[in-house]
Structures are given as structure tokens and as C-alpha cells.
N, C-alpha and C positions, 0 to 999 in steps of 0.2 A: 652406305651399304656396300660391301665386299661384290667383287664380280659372281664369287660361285654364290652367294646367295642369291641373288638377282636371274642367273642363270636356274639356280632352283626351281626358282618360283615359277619361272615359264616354263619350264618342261615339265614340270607337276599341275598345271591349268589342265581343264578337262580337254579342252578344244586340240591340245598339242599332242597330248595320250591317245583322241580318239584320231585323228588324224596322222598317229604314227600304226595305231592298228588298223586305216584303211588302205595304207599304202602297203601293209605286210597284205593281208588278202587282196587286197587289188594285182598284185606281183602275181600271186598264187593262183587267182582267178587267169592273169594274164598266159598263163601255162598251160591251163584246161583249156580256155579256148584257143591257144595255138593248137594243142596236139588235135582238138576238136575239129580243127580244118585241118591240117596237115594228114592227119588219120584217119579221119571217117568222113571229112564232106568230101574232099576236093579225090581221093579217090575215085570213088561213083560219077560225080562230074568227067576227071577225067577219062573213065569207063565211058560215058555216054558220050561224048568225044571224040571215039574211036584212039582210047590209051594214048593220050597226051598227056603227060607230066606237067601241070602248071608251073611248081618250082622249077623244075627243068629249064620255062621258057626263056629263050634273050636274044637279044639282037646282038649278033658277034660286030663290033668296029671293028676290031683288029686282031687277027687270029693268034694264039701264041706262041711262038717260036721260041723250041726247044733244039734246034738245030748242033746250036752251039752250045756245050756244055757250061764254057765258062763266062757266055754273055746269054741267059734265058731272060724271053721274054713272053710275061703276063699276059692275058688274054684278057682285053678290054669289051665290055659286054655291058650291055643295059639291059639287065635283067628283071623284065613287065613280068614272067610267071611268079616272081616271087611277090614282086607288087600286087599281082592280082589277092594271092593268098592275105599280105597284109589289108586290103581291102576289106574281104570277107571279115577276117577278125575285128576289126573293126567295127565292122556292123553289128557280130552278134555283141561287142562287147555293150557298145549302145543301143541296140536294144534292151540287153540284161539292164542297165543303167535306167532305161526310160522305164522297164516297167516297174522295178524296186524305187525309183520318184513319184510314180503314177501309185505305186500302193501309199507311200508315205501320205499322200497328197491327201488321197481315200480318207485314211485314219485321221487326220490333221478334220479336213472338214466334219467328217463324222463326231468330232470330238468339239469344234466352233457348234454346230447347230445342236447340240444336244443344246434343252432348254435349261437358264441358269436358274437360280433359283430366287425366291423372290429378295429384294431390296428390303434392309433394316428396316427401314421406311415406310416401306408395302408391306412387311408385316404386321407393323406396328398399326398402319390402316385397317389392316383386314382385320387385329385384333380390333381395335375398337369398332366395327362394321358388326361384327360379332355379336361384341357385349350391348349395342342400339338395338340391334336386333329381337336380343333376348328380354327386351322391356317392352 
């Protein structure tokens, strides 16, 4: 079997199709909830705050020095407000995540417990239960 056929075959399986369509909306999703903190929570937070900038926040190491034109240097910073924001994202993205597994979950048992139906067997019983009956 040739390589592109073999390569065919797997990227035509369902598993690989649905798996490249959740990584395109997962991307997608991953945007909405940035701007979702970035834009509308961590404002308000930082309003109640007294107008703190979470991205803003960092711990300077070492200041940067722009003194000299032709040797500038970087300013080294550990930047926790940005962390912090990644944090949030985070959450809501797993919550989104817990509750779209928590519905799957729902349906999946609703769908085990409905009652199956009876056995070839158990029918073929309850006919003949039937036909003794009627004598």
C-alpha cells in the first residue's frame, strides 16, 4: 500500500475529521474567552480595585535602559497581571468544558436507562404465555 493511500485512510477516519473540527472551534472559542476577560471581566474587577490594570501588573527585575542608543536594554519583568488574566481564561474555558461533558453525560445515561426491549427469547416466551392462556 502506497504512503498517500495509507495517509488517506487516516485522515479520512471519523475520529481525525472530528478532532480537526474541534481544534478549529476550540481556537475560536479560545478568542472569545480571551477577549471575554480581557474586555468585560477584568475591567470591572479592575474598576473595583481602585483602576488597576491586571495585564499591566509585573514585577520589574531590571529596569530598561534606553540611555544608549546603540546598546538598549530590555526590561526584564515577571509579568503575574498577565498570569492572573491567563488564570481566569482558564477557568471559564473549563468550566465551558465541564458543563458541555456534564450535558454529554445527561444524554449518554438517559439514552443507557431508557428500557430495551424485550429478548427474541422473551418474546417468543410471552408468545407462547399468550397462546396457554387463550386455552
Amino acid at each position: 500500500m502506497s504512503m498517500f493511500k495509507e495517509f488517506k485512510e487516516f485522515a479520512m477516519r471519523g475520529n481525525v475529521i472530528d478532532l480537526a473540527v474541534g481544534v478549529v472551534i476550540g481556537g475560536a472559542f479560545g478568542k472569545i474567552v480571551t477577549s471575554l476577560v480581557d474586555q468585560i471581566i477584568m475591567p470591572p474587577i479592575g474598576y473595583l480595585t481602585g483602576g488597576i490594570d491586571f495585564s499591566a501588573m509585573k514585577w520589574v527585575l531590571k529596569p530598561a535602559d534606553n540611555s544608549d542608543p546603540a546598546h538598549k536594554v530590555a526590561e526584564v519583568a515577571i509579568q503575574y497581571g498577565a498570569f492572573i488574566n491567563v488564570l481566569i481564561q482558564f477557568v471559564i474555558i473549563a468550566f465551558a468544558i465541564f458543563l458541555v461533558v456534564k450535558g454529554i453525560n445527561k444524554l449518554t445515561r438517559r439514552q443507557e436507562a431508557a428500557p430495551a426491549g424485550p429478548t427474541p427469547s422473551e418474546a417468543l416466551l410471552t408468545e407462547i404465555r399468550d397462546l396457554l392462556k387463550q386455552k
